[in-house]
mmCIF entry with sequence, helices, sheets and N, C-alpha, C, O atoms, coordinates in Angstrom:
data_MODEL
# 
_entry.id   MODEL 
# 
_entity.id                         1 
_entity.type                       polymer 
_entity.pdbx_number_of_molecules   1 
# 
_entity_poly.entity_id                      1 
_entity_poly.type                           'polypeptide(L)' 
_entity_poly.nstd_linkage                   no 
_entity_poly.nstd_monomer                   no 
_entity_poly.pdbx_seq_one_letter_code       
;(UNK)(UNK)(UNK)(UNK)(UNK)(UNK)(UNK)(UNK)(UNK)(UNK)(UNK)(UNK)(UNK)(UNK)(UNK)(UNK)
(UNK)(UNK)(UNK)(UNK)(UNK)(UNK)(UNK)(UNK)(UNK)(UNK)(UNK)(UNK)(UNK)(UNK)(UNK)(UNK)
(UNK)(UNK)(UNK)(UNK)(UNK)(UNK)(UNK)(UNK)(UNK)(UNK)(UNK)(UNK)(UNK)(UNK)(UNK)(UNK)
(UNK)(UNK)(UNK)(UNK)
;
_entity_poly.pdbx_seq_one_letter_code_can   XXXXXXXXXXXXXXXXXXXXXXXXXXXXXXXXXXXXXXXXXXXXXXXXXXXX 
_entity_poly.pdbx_strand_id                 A 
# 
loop_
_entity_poly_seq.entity_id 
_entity_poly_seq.num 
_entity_poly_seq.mon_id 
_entity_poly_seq.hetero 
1 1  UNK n 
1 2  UNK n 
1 3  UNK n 
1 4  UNK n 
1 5  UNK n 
1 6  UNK n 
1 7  UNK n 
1 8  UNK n 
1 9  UNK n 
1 10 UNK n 
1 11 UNK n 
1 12 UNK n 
1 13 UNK n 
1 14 UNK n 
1 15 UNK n 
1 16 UNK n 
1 17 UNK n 
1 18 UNK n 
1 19 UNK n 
1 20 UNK n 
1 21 UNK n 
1 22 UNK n 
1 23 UNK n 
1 24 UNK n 
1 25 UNK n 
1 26 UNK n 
1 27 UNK n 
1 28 UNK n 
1 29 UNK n 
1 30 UNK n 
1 31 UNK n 
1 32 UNK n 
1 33 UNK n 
1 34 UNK n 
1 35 UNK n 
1 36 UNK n 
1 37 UNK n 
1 38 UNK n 
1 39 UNK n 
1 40 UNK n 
1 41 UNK n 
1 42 UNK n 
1 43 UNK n 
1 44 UNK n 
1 45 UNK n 
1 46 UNK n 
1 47 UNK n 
1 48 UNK n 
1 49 UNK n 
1 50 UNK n 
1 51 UNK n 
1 52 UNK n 
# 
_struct_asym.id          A 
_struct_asym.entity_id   1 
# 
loop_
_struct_conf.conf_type_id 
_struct_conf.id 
_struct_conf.pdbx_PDB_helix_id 
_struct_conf.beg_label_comp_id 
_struct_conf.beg_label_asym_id 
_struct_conf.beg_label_seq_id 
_struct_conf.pdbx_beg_PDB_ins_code 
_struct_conf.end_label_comp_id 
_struct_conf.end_label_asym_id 
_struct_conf.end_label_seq_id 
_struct_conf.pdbx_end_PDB_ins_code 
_struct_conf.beg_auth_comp_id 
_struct_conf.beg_auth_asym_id 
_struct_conf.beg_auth_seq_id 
_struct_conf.end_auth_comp_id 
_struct_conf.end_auth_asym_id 
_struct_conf.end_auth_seq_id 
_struct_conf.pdbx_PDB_helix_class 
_struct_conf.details 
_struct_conf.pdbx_PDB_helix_length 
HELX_P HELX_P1 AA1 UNK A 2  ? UNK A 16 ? UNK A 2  UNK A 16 1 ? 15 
HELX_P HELX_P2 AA2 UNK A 32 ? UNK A 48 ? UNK A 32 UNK A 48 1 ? 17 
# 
_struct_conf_type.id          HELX_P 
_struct_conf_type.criteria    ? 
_struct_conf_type.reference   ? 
# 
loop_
_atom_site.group_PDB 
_atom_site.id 
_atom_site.type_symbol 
_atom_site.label_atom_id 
_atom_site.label_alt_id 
_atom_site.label_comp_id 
_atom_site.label_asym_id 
_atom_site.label_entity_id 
_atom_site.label_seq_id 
_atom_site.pdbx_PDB_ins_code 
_atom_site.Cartn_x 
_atom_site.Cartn_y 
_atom_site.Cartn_z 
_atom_site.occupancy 
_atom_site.B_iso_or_equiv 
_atom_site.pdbx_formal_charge 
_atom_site.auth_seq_id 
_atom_site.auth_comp_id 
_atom_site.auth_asym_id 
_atom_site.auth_atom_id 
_atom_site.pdbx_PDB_model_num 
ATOM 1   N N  . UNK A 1 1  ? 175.361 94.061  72.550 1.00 0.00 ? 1  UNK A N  1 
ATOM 2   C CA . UNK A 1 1  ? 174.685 94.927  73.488 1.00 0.00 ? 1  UNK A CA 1 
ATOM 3   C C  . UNK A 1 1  ? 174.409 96.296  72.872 1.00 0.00 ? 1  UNK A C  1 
ATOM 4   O O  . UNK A 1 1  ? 173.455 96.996  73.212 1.00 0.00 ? 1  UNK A O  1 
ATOM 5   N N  . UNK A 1 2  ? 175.202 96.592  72.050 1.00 0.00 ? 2  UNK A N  1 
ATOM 6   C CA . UNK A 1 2  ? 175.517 98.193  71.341 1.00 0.00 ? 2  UNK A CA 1 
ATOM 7   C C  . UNK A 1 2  ? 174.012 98.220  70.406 1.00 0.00 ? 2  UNK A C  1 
ATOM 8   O O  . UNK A 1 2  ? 173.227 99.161  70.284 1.00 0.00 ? 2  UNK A O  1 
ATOM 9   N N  . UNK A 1 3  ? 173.927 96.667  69.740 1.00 0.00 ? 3  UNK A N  1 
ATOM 10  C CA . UNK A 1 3  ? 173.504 96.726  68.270 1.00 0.00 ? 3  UNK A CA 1 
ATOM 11  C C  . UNK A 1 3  ? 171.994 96.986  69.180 1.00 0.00 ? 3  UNK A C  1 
ATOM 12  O O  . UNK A 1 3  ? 171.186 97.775  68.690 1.00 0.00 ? 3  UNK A O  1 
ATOM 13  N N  . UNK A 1 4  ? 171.682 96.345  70.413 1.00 0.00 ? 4  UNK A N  1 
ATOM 14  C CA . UNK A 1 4  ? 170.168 95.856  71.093 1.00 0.00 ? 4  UNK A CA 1 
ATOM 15  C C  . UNK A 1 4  ? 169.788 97.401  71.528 1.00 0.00 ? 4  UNK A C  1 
ATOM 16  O O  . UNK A 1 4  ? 168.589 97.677  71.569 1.00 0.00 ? 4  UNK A O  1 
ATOM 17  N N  . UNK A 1 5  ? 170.695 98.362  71.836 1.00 0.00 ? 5  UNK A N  1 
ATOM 18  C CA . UNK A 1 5  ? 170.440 99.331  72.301 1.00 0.00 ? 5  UNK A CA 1 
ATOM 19  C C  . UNK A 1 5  ? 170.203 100.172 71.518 1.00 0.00 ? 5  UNK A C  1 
ATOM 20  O O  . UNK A 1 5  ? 169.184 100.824 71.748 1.00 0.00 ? 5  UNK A O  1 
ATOM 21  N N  . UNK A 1 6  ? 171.029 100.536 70.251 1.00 0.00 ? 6  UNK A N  1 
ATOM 22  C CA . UNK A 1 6  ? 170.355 101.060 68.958 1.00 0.00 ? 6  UNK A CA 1 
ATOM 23  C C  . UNK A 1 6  ? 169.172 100.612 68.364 1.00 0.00 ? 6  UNK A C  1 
ATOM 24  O O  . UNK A 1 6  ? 168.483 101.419 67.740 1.00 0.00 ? 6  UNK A O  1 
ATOM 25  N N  . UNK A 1 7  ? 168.844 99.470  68.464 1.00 0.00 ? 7  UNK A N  1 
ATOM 26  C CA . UNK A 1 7  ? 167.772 99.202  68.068 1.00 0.00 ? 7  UNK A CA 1 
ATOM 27  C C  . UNK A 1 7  ? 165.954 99.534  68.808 1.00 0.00 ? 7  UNK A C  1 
ATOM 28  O O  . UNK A 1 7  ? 164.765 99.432  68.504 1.00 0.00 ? 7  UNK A O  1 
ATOM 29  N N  . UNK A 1 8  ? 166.837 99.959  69.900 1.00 0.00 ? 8  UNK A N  1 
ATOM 30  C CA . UNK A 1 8  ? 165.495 100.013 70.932 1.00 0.00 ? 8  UNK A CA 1 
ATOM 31  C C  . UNK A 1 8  ? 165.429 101.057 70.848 1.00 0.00 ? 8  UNK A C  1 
ATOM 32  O O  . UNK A 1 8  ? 164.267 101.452 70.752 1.00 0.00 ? 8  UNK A O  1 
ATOM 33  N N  . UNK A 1 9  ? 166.564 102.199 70.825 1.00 0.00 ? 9  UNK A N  1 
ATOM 34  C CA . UNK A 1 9  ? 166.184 103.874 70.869 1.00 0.00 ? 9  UNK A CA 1 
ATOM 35  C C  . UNK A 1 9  ? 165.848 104.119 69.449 1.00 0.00 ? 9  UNK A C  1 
ATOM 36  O O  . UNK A 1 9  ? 165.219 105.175 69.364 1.00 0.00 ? 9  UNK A O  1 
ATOM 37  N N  . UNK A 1 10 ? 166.062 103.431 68.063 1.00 0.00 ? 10 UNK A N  1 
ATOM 38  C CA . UNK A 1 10 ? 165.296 103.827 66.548 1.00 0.00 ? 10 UNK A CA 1 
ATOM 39  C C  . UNK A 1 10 ? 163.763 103.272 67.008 1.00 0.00 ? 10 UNK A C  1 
ATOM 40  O O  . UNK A 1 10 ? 162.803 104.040 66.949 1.00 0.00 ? 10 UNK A O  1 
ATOM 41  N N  . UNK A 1 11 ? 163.661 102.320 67.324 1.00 0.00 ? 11 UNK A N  1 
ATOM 42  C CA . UNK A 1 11 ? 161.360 101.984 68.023 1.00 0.00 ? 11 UNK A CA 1 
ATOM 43  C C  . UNK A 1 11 ? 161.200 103.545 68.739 1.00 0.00 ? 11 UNK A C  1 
ATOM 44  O O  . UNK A 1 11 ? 160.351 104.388 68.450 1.00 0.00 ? 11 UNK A O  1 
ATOM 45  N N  . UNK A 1 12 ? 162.214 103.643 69.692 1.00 0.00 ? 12 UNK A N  1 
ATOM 46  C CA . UNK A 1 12 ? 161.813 105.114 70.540 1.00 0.00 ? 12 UNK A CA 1 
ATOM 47  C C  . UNK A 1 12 ? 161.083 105.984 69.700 1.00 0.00 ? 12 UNK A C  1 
ATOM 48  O O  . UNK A 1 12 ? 159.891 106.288 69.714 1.00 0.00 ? 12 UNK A O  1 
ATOM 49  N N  . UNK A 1 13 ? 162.445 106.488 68.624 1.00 0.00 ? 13 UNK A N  1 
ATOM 50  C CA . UNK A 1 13 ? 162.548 107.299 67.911 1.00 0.00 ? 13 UNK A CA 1 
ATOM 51  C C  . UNK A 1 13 ? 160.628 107.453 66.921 1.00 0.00 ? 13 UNK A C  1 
ATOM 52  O O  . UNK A 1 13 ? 159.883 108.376 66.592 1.00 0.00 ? 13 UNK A O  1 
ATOM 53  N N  . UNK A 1 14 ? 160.624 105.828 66.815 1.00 0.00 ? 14 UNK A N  1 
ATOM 54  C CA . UNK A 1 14 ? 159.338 106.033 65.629 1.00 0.00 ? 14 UNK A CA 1 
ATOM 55  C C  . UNK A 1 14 ? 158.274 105.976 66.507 1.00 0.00 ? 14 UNK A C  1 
ATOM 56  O O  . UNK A 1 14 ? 157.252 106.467 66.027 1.00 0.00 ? 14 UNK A O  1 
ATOM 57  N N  . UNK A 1 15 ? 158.178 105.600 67.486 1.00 0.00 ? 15 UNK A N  1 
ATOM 58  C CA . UNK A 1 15 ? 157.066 105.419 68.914 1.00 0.00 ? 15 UNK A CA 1 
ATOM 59  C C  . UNK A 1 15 ? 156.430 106.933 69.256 1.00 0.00 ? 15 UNK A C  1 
ATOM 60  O O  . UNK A 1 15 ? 155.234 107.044 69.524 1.00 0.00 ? 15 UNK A O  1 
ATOM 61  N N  . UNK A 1 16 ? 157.488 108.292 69.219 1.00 0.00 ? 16 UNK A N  1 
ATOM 62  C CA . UNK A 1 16 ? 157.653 109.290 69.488 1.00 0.00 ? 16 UNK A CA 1 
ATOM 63  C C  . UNK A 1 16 ? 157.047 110.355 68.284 1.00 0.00 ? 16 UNK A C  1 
ATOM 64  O O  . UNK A 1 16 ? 156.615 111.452 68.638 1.00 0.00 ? 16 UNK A O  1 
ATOM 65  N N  . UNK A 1 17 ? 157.046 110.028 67.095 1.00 0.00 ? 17 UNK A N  1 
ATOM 66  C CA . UNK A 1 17 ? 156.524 110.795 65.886 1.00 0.00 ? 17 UNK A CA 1 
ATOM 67  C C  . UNK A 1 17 ? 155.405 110.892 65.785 1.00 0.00 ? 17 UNK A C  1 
ATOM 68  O O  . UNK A 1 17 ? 154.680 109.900 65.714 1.00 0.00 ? 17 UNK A O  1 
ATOM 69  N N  . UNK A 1 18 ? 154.853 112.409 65.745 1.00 0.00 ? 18 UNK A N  1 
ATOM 70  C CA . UNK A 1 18 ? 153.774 112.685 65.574 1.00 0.00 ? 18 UNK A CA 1 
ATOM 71  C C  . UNK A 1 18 ? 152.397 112.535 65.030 1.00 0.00 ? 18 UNK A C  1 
ATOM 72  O O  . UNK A 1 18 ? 151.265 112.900 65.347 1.00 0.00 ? 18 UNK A O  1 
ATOM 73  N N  . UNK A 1 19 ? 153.021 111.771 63.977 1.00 0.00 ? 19 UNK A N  1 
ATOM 74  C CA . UNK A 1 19 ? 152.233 110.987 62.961 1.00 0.00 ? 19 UNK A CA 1 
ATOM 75  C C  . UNK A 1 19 ? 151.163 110.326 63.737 1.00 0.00 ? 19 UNK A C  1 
ATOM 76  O O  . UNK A 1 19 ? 149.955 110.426 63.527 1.00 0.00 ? 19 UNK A O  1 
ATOM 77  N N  . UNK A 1 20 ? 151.879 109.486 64.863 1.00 0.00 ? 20 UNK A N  1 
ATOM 78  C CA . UNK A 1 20 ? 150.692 108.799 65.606 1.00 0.00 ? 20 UNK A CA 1 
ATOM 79  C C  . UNK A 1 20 ? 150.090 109.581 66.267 1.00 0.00 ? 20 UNK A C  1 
ATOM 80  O O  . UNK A 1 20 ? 150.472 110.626 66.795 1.00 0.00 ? 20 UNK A O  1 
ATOM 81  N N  . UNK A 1 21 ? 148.268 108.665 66.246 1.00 0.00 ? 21 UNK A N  1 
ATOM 82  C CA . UNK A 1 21 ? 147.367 109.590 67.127 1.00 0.00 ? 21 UNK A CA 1 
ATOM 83  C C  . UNK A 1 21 ? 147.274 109.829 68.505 1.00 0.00 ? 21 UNK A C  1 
ATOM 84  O O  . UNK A 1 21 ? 146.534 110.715 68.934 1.00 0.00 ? 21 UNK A O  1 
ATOM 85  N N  . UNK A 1 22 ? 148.036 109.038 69.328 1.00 0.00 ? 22 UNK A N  1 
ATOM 86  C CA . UNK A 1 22 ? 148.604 109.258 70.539 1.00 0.00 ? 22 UNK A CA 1 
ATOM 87  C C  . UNK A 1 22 ? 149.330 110.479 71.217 1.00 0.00 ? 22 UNK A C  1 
ATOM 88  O O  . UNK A 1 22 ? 149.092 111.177 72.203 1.00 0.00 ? 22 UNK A O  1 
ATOM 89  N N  . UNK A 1 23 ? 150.554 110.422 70.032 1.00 0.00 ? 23 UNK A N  1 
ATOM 90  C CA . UNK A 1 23 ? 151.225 111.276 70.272 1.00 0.00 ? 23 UNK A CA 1 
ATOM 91  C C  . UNK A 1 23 ? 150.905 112.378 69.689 1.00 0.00 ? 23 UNK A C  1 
ATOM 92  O O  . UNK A 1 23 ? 151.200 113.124 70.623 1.00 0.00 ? 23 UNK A O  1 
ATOM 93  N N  . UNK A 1 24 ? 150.463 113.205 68.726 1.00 0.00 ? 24 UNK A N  1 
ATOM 94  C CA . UNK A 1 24 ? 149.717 114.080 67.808 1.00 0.00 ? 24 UNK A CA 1 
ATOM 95  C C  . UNK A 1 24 ? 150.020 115.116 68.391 1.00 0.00 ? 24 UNK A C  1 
ATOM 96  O O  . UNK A 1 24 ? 150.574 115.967 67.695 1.00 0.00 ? 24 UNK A O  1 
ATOM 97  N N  . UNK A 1 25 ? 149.785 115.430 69.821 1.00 0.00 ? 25 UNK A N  1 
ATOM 98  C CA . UNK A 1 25 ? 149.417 116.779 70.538 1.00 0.00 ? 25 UNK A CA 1 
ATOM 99  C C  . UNK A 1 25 ? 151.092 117.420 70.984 1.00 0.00 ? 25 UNK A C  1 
ATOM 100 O O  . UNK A 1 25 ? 151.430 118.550 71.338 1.00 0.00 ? 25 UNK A O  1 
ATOM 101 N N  . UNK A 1 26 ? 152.055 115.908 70.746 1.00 0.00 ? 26 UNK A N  1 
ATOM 102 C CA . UNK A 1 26 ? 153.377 116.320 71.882 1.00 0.00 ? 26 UNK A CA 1 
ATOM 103 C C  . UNK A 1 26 ? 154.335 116.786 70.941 1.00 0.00 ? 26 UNK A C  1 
ATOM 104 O O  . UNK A 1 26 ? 155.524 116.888 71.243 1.00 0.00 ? 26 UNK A O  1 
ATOM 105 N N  . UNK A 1 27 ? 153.855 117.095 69.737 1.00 0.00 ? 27 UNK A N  1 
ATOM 106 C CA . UNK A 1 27 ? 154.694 118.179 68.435 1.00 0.00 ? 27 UNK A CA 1 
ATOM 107 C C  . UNK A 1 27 ? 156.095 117.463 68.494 1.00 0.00 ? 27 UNK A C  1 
ATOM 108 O O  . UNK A 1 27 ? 156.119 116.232 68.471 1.00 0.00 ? 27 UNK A O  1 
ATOM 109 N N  . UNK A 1 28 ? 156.995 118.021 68.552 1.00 0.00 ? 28 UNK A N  1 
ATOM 110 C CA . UNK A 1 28 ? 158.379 117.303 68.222 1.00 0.00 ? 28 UNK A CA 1 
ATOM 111 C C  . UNK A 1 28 ? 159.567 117.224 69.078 1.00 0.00 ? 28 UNK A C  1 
ATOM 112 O O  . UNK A 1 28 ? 160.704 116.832 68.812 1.00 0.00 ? 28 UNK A O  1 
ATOM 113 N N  . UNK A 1 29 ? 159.080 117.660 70.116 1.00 0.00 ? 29 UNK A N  1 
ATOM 114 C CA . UNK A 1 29 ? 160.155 117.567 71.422 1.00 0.00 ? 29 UNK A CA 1 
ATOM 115 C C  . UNK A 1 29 ? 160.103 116.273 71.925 1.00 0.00 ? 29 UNK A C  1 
ATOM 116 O O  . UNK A 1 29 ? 160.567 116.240 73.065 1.00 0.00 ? 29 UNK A O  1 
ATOM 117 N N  . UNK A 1 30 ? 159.685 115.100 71.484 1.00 0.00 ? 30 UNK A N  1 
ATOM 118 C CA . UNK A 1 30 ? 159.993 113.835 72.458 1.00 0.00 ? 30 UNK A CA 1 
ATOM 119 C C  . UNK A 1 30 ? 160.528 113.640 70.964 1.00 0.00 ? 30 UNK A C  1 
ATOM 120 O O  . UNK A 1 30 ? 161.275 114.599 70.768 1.00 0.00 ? 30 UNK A O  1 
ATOM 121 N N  . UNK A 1 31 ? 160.506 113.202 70.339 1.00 0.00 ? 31 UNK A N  1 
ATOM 122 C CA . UNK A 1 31 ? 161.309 112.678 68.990 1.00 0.00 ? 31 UNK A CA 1 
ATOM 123 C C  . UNK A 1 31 ? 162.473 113.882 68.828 1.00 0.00 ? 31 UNK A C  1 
ATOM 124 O O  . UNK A 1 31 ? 163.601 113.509 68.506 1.00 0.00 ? 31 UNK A O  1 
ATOM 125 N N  . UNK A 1 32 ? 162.343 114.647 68.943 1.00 0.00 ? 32 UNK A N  1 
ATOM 126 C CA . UNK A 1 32 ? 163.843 115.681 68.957 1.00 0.00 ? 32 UNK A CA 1 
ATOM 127 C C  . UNK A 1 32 ? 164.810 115.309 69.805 1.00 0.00 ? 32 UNK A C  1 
ATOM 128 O O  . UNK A 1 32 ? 165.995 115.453 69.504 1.00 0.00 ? 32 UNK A O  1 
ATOM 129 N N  . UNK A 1 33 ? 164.367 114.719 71.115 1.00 0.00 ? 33 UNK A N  1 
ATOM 130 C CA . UNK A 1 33 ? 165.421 114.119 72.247 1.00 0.00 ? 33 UNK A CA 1 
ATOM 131 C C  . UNK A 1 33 ? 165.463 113.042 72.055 1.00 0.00 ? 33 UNK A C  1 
ATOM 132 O O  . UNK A 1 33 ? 166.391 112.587 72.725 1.00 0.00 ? 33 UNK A O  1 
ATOM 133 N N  . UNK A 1 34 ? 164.912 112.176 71.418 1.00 0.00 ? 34 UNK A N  1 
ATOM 134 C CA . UNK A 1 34 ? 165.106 111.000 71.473 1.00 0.00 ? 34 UNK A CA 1 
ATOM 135 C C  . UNK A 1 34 ? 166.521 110.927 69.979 1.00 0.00 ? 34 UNK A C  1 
ATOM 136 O O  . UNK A 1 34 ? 167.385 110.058 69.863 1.00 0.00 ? 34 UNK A O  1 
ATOM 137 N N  . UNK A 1 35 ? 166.345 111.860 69.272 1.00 0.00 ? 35 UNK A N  1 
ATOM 138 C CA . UNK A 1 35 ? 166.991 111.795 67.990 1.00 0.00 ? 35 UNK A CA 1 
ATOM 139 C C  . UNK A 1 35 ? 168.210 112.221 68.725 1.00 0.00 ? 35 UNK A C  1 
ATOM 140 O O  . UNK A 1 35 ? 168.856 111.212 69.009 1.00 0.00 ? 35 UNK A O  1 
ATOM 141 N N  . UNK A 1 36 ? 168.604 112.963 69.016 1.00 0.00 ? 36 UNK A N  1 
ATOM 142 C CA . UNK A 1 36 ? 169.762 113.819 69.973 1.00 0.00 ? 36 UNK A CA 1 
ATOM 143 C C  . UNK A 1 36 ? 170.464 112.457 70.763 1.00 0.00 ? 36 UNK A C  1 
ATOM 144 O O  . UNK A 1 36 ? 171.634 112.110 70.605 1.00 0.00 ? 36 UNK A O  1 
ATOM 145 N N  . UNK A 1 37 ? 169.500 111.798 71.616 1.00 0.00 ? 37 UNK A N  1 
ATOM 146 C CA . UNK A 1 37 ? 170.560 110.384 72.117 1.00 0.00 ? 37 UNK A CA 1 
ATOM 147 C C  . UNK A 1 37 ? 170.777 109.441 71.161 1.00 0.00 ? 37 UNK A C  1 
ATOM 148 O O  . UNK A 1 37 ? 171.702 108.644 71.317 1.00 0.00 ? 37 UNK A O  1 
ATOM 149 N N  . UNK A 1 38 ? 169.757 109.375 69.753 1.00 0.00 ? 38 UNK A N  1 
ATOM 150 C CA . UNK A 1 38 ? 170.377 108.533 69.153 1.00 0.00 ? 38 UNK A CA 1 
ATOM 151 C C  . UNK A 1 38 ? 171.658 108.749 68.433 1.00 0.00 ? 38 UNK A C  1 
ATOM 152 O O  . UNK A 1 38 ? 172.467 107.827 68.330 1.00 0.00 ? 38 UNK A O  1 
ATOM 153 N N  . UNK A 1 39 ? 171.897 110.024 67.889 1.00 0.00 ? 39 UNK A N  1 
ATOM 154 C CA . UNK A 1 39 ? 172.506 110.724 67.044 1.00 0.00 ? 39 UNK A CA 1 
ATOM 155 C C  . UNK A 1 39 ? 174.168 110.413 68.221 1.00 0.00 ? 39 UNK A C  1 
ATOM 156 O O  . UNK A 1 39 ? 175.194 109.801 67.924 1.00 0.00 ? 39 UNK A O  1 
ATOM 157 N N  . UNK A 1 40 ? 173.818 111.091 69.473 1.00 0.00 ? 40 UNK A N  1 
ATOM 158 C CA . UNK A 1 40 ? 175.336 110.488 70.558 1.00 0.00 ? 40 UNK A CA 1 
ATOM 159 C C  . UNK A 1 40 ? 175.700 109.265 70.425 1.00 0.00 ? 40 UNK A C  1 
ATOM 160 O O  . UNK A 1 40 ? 176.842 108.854 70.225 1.00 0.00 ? 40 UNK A O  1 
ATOM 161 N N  . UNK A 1 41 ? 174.362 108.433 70.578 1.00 0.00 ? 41 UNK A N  1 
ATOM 162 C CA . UNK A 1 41 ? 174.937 106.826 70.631 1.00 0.00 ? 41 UNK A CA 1 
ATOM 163 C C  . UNK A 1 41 ? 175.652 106.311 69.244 1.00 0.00 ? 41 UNK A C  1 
ATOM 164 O O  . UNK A 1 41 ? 176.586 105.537 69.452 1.00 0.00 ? 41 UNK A O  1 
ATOM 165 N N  . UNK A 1 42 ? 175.452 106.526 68.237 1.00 0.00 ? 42 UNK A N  1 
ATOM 166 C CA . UNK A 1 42 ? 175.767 106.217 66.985 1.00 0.00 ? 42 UNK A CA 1 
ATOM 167 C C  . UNK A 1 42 ? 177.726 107.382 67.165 1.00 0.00 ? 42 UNK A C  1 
ATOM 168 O O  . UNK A 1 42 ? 178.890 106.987 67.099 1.00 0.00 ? 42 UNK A O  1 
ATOM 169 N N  . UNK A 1 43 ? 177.342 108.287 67.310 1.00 0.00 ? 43 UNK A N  1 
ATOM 170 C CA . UNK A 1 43 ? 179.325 109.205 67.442 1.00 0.00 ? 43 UNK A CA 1 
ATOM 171 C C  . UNK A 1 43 ? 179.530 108.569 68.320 1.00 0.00 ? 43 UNK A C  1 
ATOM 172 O O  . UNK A 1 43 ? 180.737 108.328 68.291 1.00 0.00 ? 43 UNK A O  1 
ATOM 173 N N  . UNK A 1 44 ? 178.903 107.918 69.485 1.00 0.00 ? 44 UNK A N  1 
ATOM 174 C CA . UNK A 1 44 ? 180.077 107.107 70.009 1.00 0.00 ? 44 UNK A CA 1 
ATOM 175 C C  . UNK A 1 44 ? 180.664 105.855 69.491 1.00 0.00 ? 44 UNK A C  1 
ATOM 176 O O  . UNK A 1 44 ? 181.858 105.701 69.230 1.00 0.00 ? 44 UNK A O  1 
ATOM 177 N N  . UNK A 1 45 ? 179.817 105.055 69.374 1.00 0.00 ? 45 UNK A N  1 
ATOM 178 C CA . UNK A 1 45 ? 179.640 104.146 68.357 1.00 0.00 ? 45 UNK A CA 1 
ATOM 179 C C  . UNK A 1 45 ? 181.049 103.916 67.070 1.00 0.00 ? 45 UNK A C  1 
ATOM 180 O O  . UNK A 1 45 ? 181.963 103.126 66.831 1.00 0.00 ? 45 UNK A O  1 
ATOM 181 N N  . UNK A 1 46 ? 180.533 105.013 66.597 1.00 0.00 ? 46 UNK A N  1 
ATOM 182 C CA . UNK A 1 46 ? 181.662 104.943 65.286 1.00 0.00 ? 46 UNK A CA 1 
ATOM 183 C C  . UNK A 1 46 ? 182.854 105.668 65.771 1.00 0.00 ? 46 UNK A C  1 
ATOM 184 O O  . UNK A 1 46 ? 183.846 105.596 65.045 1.00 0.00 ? 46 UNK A O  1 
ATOM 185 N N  . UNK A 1 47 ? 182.959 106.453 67.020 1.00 0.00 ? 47 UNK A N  1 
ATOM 186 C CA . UNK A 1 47 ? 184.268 106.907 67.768 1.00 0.00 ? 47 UNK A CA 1 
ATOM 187 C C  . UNK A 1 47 ? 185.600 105.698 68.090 1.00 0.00 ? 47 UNK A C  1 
ATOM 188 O O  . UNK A 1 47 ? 186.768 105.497 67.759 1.00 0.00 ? 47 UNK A O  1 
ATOM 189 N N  . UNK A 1 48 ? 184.397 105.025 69.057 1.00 0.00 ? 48 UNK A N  1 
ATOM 190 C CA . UNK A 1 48 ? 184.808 104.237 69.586 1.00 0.00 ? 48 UNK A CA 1 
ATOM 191 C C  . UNK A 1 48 ? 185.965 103.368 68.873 1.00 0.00 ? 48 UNK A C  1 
ATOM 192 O O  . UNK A 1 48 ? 187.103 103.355 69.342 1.00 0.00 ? 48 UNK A O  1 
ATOM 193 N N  . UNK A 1 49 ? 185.639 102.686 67.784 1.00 0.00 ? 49 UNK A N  1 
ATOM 194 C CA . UNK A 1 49 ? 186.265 102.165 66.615 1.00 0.00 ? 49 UNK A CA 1 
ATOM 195 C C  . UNK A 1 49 ? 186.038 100.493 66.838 1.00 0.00 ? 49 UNK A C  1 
ATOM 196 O O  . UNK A 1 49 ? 186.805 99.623  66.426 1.00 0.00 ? 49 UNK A O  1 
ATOM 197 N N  . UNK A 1 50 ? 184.831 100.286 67.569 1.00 0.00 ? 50 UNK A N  1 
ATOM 198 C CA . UNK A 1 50 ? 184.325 98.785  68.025 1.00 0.00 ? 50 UNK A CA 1 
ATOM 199 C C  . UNK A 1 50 ? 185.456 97.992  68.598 1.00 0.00 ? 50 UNK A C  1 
ATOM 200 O O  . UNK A 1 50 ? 185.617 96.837  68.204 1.00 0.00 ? 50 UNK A O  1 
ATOM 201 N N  . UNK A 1 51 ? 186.136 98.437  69.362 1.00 0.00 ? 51 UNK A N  1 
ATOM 202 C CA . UNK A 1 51 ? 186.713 97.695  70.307 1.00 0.00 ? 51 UNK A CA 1 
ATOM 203 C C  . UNK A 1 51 ? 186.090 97.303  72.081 1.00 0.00 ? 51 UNK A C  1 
ATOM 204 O O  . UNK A 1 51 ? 185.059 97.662  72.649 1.00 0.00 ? 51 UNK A O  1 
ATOM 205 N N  . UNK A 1 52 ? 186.989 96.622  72.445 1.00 0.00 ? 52 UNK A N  1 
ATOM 206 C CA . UNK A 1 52 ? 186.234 96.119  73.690 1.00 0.00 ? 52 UNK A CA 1 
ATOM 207 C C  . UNK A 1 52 ? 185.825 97.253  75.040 1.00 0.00 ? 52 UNK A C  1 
ATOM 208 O O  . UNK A 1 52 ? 185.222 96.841  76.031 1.00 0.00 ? 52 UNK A O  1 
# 
């Protein structure tokens, strides 16, 4: 469940970069927050010490 959820907020993460022409105009505040929950989920992650 951990691994499905990291994996969906790193798509966030690249979905969100400016690079694309979609996003172009929204500069770096949706990829800055999105990096910020990934960056929590991962310290919890390795906090945790993968137990149940």
């Amino acid at each position: 469940m951990d691994l499905i959820l990291l994996i969906i907020l790193i798509l966030l993460l690249l979905a969100v970069l400016p690079t694309w022409p979609y996003s172009s105009g929204w500069g770096y505040y949706p990829s800055g927050g999105v990096g910020l929950i990934l960056v929590i989920l991962i310290l919890v992650l390795l906090l945790r010490g993968g137990g149940p």
